[in-house]
VEXDREN-2710 file (C-alpha; in Angstrom, 1 decimal):
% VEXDREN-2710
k/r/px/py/pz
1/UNK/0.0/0.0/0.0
2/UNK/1.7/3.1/-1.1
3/UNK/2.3/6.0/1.7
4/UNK/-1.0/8.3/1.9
5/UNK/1.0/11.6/2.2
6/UNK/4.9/12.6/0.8
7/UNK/6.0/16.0/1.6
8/UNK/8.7/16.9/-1.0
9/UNK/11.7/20.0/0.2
10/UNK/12.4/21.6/-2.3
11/UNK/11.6/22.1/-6.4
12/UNK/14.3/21.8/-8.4
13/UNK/14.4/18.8/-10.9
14/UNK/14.8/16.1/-8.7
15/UNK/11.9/17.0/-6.4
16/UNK/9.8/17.6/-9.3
17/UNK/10.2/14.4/-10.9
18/UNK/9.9/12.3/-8.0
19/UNK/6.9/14.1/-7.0
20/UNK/5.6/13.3/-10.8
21/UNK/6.1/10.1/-10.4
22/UNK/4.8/9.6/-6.9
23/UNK/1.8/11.5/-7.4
24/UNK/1.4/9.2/-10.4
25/UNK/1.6/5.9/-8.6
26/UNK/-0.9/7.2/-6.2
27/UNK/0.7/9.2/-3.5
28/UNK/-0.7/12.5/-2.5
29/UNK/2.1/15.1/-2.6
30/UNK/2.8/18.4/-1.5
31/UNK/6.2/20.1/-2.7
32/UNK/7.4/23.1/-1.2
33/UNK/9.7/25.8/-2.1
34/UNK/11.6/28.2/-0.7
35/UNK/11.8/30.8/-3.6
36/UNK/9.4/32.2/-6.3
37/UNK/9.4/29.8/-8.4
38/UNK/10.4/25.9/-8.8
39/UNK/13.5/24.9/-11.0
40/UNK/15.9/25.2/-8.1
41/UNK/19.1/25.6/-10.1
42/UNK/17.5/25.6/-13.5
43/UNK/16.4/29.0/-13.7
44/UNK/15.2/31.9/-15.2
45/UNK/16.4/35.9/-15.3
46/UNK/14.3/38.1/-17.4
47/UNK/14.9/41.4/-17.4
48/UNK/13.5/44.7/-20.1
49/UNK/15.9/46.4/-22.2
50/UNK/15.7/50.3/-20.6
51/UNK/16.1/51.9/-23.7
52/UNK/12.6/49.8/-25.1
53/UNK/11.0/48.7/-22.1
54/UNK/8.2/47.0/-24.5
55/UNK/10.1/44.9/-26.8
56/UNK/11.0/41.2/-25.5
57/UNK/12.8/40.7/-22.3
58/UNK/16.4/40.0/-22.0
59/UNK/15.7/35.8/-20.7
60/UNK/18.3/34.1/-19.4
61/UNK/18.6/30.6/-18.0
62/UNK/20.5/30.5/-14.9
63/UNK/21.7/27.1/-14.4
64/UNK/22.3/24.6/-17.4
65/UNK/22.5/25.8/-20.3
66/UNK/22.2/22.0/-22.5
67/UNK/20.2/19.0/-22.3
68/UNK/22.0/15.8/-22.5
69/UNK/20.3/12.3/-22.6
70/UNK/16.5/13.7/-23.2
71/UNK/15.3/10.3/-23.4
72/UNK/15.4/10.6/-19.5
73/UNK/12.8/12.8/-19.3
74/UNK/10.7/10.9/-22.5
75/UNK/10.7/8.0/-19.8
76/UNK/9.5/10.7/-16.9
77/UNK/6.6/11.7/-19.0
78/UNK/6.1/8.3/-20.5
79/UNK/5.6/7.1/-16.8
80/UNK/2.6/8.9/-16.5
81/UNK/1.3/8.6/-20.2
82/UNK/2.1/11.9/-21.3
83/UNK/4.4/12.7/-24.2
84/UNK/7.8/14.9/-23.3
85/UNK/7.7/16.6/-27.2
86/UNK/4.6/17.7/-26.5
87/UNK/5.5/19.7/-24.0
88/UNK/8.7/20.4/-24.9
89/UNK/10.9/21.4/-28.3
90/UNK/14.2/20.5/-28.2
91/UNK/17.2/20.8/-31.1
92/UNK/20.4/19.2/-30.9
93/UNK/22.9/21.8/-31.7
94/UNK/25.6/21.4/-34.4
95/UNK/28.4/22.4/-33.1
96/UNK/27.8/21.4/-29.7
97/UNK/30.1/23.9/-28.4
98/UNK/33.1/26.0/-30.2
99/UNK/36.4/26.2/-28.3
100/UNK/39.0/29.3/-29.1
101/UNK/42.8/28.9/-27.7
102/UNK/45.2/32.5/-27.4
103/UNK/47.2/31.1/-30.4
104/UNK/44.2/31.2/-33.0
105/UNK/43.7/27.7/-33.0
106/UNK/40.0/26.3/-32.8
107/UNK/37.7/23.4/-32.2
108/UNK/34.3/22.7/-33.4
109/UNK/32.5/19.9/-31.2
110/UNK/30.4/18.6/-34.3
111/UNK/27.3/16.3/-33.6
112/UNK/28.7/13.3/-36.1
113/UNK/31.7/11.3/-35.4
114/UNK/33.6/11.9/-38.5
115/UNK/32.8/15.8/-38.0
116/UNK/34.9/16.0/-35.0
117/UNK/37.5/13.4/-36.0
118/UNK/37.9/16.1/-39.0
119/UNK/38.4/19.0/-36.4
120/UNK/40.5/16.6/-34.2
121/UNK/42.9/16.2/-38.2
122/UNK/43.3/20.0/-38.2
123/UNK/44.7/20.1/-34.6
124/UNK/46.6/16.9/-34.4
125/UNK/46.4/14.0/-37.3
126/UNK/48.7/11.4/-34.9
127/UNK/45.7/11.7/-32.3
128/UNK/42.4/10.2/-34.6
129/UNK/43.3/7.0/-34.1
130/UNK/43.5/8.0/-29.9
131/UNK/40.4/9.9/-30.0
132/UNK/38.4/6.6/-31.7
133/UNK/40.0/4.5/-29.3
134/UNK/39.3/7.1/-25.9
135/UNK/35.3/7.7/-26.9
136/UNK/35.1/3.8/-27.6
137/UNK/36.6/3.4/-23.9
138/UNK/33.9/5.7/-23.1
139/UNK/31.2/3.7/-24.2
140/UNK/32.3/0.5/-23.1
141/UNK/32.1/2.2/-19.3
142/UNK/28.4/3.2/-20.4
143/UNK/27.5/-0.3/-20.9
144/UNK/28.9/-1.8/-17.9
145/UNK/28.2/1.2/-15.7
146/UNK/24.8/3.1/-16.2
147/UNK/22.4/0.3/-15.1
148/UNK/24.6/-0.3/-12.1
149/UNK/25.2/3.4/-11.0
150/UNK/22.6/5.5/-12.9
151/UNK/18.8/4.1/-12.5
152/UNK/18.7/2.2/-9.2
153/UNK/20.7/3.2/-5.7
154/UNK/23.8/0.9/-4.5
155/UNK/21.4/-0.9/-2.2
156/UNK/18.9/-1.8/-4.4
157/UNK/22.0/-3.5/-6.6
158/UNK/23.4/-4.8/-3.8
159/UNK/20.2/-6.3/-2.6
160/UNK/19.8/-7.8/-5.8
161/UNK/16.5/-6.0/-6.8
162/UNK/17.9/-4.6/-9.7
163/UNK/16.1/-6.3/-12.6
164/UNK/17.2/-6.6/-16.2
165/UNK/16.2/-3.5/-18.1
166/UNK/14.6/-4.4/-21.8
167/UNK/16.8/-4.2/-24.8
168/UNK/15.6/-0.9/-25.9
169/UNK/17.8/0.6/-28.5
170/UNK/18.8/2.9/-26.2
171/UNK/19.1/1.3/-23.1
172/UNK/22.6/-0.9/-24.2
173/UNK/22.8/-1.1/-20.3
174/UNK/20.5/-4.3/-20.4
175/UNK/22.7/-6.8/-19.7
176/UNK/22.0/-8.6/-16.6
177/UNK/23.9/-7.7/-13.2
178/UNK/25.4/-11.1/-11.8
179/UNK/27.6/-11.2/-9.0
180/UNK/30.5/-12.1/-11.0
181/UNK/29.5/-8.3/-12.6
182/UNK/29.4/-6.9/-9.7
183/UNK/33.3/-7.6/-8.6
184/UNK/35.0/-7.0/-11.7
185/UNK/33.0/-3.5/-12.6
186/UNK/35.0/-1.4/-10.9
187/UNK/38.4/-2.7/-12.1
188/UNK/36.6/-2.7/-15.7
189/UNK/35.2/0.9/-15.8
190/UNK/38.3/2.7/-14.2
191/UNK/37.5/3.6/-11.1
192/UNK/41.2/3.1/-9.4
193/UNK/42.8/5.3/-12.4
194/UNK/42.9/9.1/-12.6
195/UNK/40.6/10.6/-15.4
196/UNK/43.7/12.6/-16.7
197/UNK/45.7/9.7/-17.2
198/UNK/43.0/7.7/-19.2
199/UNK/42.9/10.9/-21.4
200/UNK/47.0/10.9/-21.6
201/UNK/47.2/7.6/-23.0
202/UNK/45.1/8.4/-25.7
203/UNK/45.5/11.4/-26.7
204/UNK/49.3/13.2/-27.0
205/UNK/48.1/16.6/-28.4
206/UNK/47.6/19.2/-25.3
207/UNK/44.8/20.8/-26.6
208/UNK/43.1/17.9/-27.7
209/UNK/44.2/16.5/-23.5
210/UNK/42.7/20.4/-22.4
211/UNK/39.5/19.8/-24.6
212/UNK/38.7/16.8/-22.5
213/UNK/39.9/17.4/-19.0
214/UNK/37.4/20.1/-19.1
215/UNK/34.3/17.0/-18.5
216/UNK/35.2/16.3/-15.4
217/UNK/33.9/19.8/-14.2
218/UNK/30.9/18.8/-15.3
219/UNK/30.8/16.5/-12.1
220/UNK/32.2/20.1/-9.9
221/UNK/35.9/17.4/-9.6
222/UNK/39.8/18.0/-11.0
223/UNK/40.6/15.9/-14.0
224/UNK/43.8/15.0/-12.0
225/UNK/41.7/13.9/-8.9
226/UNK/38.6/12.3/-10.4
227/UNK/38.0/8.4/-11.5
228/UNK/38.7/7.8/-14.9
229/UNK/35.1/6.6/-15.2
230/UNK/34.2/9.9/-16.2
231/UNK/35.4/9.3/-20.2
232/UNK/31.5/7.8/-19.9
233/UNK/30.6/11.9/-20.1
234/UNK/32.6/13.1/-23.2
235/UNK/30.6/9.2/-24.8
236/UNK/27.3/10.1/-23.4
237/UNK/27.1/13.6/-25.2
238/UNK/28.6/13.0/-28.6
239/UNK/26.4/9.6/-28.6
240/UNK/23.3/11.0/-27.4
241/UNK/23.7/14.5/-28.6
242/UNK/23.5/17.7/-27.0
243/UNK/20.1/19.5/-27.5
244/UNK/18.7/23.2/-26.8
245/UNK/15.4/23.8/-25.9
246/UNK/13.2/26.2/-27.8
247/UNK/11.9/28.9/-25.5
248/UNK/15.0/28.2/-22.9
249/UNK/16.2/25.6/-20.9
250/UNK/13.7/26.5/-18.0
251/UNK/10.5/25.6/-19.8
252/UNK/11.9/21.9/-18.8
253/UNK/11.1/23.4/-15.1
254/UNK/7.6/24.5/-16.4
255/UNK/7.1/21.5/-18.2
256/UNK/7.3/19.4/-15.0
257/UNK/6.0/21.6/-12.8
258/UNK/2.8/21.6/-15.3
259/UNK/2.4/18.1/-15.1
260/UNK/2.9/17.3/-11.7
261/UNK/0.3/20.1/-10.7
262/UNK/-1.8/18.1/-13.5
263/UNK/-1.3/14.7/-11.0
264/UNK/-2.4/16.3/-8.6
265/UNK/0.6/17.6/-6.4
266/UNK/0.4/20.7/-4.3
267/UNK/3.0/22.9/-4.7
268/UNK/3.5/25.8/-2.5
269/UNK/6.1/28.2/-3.6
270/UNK/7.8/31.1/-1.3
271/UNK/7.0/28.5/1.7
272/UNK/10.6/27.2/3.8
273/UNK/11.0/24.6/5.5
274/UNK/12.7/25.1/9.3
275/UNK/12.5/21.1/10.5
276/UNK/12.0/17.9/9.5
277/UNK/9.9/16.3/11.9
278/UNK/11.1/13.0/13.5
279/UNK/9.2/10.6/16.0
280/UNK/12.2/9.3/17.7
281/UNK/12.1/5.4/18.0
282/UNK/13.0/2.8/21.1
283/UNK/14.8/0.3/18.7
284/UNK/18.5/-0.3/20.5
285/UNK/20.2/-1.9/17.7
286/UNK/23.2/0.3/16.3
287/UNK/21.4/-0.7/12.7
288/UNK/17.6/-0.5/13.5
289/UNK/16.4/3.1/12.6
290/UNK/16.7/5.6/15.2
291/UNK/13.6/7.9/14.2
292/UNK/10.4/8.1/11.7
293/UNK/9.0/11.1/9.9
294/UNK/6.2/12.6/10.9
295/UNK/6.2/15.8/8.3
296/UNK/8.0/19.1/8.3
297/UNK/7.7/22.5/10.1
298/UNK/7.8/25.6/8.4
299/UNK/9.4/28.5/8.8
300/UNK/5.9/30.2/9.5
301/UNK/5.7/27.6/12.4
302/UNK/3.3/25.2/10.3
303/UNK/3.1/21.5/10.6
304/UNK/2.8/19.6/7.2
305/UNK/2.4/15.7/9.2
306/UNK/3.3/13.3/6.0
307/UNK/4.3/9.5/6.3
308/UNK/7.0/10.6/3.9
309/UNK/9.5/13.6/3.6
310/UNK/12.1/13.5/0.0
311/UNK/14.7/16.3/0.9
312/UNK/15.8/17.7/-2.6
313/UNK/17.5/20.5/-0.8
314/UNK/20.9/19.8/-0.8
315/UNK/22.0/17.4/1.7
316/UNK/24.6/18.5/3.4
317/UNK/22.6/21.7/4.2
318/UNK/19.5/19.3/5.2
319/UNK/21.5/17.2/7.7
320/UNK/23.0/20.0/9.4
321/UNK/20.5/22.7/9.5
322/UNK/16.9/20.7/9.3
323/UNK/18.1/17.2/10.8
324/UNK/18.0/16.7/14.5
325/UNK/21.4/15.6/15.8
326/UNK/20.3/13.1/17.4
327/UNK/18.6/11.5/14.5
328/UNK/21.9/11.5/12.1
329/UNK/24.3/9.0/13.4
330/UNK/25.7/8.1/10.7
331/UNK/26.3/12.5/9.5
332/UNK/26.9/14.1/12.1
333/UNK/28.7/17.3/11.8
334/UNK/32.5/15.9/11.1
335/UNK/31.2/13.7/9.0
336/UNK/29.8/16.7/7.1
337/UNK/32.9/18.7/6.8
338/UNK/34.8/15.6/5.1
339/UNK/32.4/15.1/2.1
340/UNK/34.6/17.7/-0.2
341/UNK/32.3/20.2/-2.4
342/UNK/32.7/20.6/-5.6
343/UNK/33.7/23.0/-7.9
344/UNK/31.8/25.9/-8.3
345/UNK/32.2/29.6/-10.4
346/UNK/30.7/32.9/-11.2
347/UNK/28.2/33.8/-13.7
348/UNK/27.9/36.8/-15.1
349/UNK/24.3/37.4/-17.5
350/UNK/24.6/40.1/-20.1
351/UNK/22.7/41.9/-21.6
352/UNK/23.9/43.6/-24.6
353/UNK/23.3/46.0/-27.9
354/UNK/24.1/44.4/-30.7
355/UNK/24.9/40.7/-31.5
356/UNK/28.5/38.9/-32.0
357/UNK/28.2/36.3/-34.9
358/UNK/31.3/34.8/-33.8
359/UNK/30.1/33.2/-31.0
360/UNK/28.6/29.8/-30.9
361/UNK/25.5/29.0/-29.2
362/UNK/28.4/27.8/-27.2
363/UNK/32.0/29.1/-26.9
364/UNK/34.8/28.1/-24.8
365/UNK/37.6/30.6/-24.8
366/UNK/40.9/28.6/-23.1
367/UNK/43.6/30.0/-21.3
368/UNK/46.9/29.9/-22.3
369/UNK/46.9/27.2/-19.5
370/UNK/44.1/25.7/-18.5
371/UNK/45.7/23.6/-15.6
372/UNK/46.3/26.8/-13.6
373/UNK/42.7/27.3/-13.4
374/UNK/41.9/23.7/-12.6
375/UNK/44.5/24.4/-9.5
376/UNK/43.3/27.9/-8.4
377/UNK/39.6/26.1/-8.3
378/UNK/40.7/22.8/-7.0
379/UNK/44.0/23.3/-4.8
380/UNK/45.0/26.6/-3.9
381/UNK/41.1/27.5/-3.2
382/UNK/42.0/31.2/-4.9
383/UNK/40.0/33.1/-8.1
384/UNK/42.3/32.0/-11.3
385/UNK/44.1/34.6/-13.0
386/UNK/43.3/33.5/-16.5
387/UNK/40.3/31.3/-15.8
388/UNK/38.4/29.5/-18.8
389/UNK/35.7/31.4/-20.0
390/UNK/32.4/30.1/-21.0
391/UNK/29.7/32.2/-23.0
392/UNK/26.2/30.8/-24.3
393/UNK/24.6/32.5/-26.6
394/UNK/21.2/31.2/-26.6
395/UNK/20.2/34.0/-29.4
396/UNK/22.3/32.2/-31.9
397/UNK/19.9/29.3/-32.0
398/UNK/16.7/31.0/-30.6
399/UNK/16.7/34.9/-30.8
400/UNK/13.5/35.3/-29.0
401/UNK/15.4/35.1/-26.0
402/UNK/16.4/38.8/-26.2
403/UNK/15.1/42.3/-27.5
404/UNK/15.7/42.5/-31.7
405/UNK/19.0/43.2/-32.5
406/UNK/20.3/42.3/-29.1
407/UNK/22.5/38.9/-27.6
408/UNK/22.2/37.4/-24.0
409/UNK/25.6/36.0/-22.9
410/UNK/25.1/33.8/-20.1
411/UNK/29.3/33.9/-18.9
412/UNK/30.4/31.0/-16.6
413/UNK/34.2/31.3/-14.8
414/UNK/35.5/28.8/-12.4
415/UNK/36.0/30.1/-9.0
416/UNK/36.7/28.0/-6.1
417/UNK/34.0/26.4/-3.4
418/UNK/33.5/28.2/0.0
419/UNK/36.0/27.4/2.5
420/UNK/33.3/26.1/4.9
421/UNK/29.5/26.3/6.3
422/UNK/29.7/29.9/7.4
423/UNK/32.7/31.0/6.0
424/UNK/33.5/32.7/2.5
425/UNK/37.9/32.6/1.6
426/UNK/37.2/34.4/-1.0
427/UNK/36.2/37.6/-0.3
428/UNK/33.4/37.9/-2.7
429/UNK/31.8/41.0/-2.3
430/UNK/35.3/42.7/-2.8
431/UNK/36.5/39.8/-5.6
432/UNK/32.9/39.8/-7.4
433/UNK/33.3/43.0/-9.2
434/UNK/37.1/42.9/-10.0
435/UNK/36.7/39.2/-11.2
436/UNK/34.0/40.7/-13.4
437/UNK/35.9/43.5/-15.0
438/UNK/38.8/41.0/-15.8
439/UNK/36.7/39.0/-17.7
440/UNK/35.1/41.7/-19.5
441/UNK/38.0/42.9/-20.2
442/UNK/39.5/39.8/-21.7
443/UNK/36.2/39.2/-23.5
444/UNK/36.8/42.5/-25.4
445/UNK/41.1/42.3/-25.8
446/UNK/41.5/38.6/-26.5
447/UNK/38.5/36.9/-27.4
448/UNK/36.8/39.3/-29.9
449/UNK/34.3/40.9/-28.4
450/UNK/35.0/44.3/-29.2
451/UNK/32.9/46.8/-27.0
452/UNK/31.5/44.9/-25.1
453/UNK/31.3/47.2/-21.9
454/UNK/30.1/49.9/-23.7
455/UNK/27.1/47.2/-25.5
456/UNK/26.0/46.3/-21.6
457/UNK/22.7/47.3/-21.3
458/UNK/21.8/44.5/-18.5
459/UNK/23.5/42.6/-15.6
460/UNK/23.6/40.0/-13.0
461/UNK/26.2/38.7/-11.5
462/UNK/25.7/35.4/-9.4
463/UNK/28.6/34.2/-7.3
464/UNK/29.3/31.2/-5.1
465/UNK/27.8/33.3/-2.0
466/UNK/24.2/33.8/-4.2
467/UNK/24.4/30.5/-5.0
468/UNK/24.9/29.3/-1.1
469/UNK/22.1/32.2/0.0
470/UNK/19.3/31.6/-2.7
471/UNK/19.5/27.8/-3.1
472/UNK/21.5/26.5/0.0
473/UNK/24.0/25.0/-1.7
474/UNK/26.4/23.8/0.8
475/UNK/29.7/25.9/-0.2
476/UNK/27.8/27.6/-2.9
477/UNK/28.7/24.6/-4.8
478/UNK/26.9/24.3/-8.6
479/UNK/27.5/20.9/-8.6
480/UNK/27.4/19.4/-5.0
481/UNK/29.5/17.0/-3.9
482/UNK/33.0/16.4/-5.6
483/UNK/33.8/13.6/-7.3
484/UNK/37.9/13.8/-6.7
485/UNK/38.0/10.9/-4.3
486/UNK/36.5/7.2/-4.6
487/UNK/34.1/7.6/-1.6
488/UNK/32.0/11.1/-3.2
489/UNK/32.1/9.5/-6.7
490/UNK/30.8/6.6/-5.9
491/UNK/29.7/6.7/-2.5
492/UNK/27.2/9.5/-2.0
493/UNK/25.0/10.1/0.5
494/UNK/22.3/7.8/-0.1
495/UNK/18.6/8.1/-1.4
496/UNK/17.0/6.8/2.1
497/UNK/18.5/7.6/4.8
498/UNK/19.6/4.7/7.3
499/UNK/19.1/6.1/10.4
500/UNK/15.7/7.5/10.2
501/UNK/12.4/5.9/8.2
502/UNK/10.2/7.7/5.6
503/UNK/13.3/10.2/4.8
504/UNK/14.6/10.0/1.3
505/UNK/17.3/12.4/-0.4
506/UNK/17.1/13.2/-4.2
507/UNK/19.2/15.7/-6.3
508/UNK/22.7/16.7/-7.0
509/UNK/24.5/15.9/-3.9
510/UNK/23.3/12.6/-3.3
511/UNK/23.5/9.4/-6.1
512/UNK/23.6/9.4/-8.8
513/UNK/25.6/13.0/-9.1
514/UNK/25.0/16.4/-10.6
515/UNK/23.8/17.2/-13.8
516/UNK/20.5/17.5/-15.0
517/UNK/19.7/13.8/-16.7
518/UNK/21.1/12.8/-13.0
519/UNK/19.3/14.1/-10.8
520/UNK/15.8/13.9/-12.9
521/UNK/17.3/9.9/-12.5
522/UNK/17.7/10.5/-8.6
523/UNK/13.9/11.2/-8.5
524/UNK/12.7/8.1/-10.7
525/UNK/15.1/5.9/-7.7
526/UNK/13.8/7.7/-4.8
527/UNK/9.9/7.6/-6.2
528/UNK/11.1/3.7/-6.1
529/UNK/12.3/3.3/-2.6
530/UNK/9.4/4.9/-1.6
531/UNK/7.1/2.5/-2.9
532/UNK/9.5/-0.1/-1.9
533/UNK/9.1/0.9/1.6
534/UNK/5.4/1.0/1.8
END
């Protein structure tokens, strides 16, 4: 019998799809938000141009910026009988992405294979051969790994109840999961080798090497400290595709939102949450759980009693501040401080007078050397002098995402996590606005962009302290939990938590990982342990 009442914390992706899929099974659902609107990260900036305060807004999305693996959410809507494309358009970009070095030299990330192995020629002709043999790695990790480590948590897999997916075209993860599997994996995939050096063996050219260090930020970890199971990202795009969505990334966010209010599901935006609520329990055992759910208070002093409580707020943030101590033995505070954030940056959103064909819909400019960013983010905690900067130029693709005549550049620059809850390093409100006229300024001097201070007409900037403050992203992190280590990689804070019953976790900081196809996954497993439990 399914529970009769699941309070969901928080609406960003994960929350939203395992309150679609809860509220489809059955469950009555009420999701609350802290801000205005749901989306958590994925979100939306509009702002008018002041000179013509009628035309179109400036719209930007705030988080990401490209859909990867869509037939994730085909499979949320499908779960319900609804149809994703109807909801949503979506166009796979061609290039993917453009990268620009100092020296002149360039990369197109083409959507076909023998696109890119012809921009891989002009760079480096010795390296084709590497580059076949580093993206077939890369897919060979896809089929042993996703089924084990993208749709079902470590316990269910451990516990056996992972059943053999059908052999859907796009599901090569369908072979069965045997024990035999289930020891040799990890040797097979590469989790005991460095990402870097799986890329080095392949690949001799150091651009081509700098080209693909850069996925394992997508995951908020250091090339040089991550598993080299992450060659599965570079694979998963190029095989999948990497796809826009007409009207902006956020209607995904509406799109969701719309169906699970659709379902059925209350969701209550502008509404915090202060506690979870926990009946504590008289079990002794050091295993048996310690406490049950009964709801959550809010911030207003409000009881919402529920038999179920999913925390999509990050988890770290949800143990420490909403968690009773004595109800998290197994994370208590020093626990806390050891799971290692990830990477995180600043984001500038521009809007500006007149339009720069040059750009991609996406455009990585590199520095002159990109490992002295990855160690100002990663190692010596500081803002990098000649960071990697990242512009996406939505207009390109979908110009009615600004005023006529006008670009949005959505900039992205690394910057390093918050040194601790409660503390900054960095000292952002001084470092925010110098770090912005730096890249500005190199925008304009080395990358092209001629004017471009003078073209502002519009401006946000969001910084690791924003982050922290408006989503309560434990070290303003963008990605969660790092994966540089064996234990955050692999080993996240689960989905339910041990120690007390009826509380589930879904979203970036918690398994599968960060990214958008992940943690829409993270809501299909916890919707699943949910109706495991009852």
């Amino acid at each position: 019998m399914p529970p009769k009442h699941a309070v969901i914390i928080g609406g960003g992706i994960g929350g939203l799809c395992a309150a679609v899929r809860l509220a489809g099974a059955g469950v009555r659902v009420t999701l609350v938000e802290k801000n205005p609107r749901v989306g958590g990260k994925l979100n939306l900036w509009e702002a008018p141009h002041p000179a013509r305060p009628a035309d179109r807004p400036f719209r930007f999305d705030t988080g990401p910026s490209l859909l990867t693996l869509p037939f994730v959410f085909e499979e949320l809507f499908a779960a319900v009988g609804r149809d994703f494309h109807q909801a949503v358009r979506v166009q796979r970009l061609d290039p993917i992405a453009s990268f620009h070095w100092p020296d002149g030299t360039t990369f197109h990330q083409r959507a076909t294979p023998a696109d890119v192995e012809a921009e891989v020629r002009k760079i480096s002709p010795s390296d084709v051969e590497g580059w076949r043999r580093l993206f077939a790695r890369g897919k060979d990790i896809w089929d042993r790994s996703a089924g084990l480590f993208l749709y079902h948590s470590p316990e269910q897999v451990l516990a056996g109840k992972v059943k053999r997916e059908s052999d859907a075209p796009r599901k090569p993860w369908s072979r069965g999961l045997d024990a035999l599997s289930l020891l040799t994996t990890p040797l097979r995939i590469g989790m005991f080798q460095k990402f870097n050096r799986e890329i080095d063996r392949h690949l001799k050219h150091p651009k081509l090497r700098e080209l693909l260090y850069q996925y394992a930020t997508y995951s908020g970890a250091s090339p040089f400290k991550a598993p080299a199971t992450l060659a599965v990202i570079p694979h998963a795009e190029a095989h999948f595709g990497g796809w826009y969505v007409q009207g902006g990334m956020y209607k995904i966010a509406e799109s969701i939102e719309s169906l699970a209010r659709e379902l059925g599901v209350e969701i209550r935006t502008k509404c915090a949450v202060e506690q979870i609520l926990i009946d504590p329990t008289n079990a002794p055992a050091r295993k048996a759980p310690c406490g049950v759910v009964r709801g959550v208070r809010l911030t207003t002093g409000e009881d919402i009693l529920a038999d179920v409580v999913v925390a999509n707020s990050d988890v770290v943030y949800t143990y420490r501040h909403l968690v009773d101590a004595r109800f998290r033995r197994a994370y208590a505070d020093r626990t806390l401080d050891a799971l290692e954030p990830g990477g995180t940056g600043m984001c500038l959103l521009l809007g500006v007078d007149g339009t720069y064909p040059q750009l991609s819909h996406h455009t990585k400019f590199m520095p002159a050397d990109y490992t002295s960013d990855l160690r100002a983010m990663f190692e010596t905690k500081t803002v990098p002098i000649d960071p990697c900067i990242y512009v996406c130029a939505s207009t390109r693709t979908d110009p009615t995402q600004a005023p006529d005549g006008c670009e949005n550049l959505f900039v992205l620059v690394s910057a390093p996590a918050l040194q601790n809850d409660g503390a900054t390093g960095v000292n952002w409100p001084a470092e925010g606005p110098r770090y912005r006229d730096q890249i500005v300024r190199t925008l304009e001097e080395r990358c092209g962009l001629s004017d471009l201070s003078s073209r502002i007409v519009v401006e946000r900037r969001i910084t690791p302290v924003d982050l922290r403050q408006l989503y309560n992203a434990n070290a303003g992190t963008i990605y969660g939990i790092g994966s540089n280590n064996l234990k955050n990689a692999f080993l996240r804070p689960p989905n339910r938590d041990k120690d007390v019953c009826g509380l589930f976790f879904a979203g970036g900081a918690t398994h599968p990982g960060g990214g958008l196809p992940l943690v829409a996954l993270s809501g299909k497993i916890v919707s699943e342990l949910v109706m495991e439990e009852s």
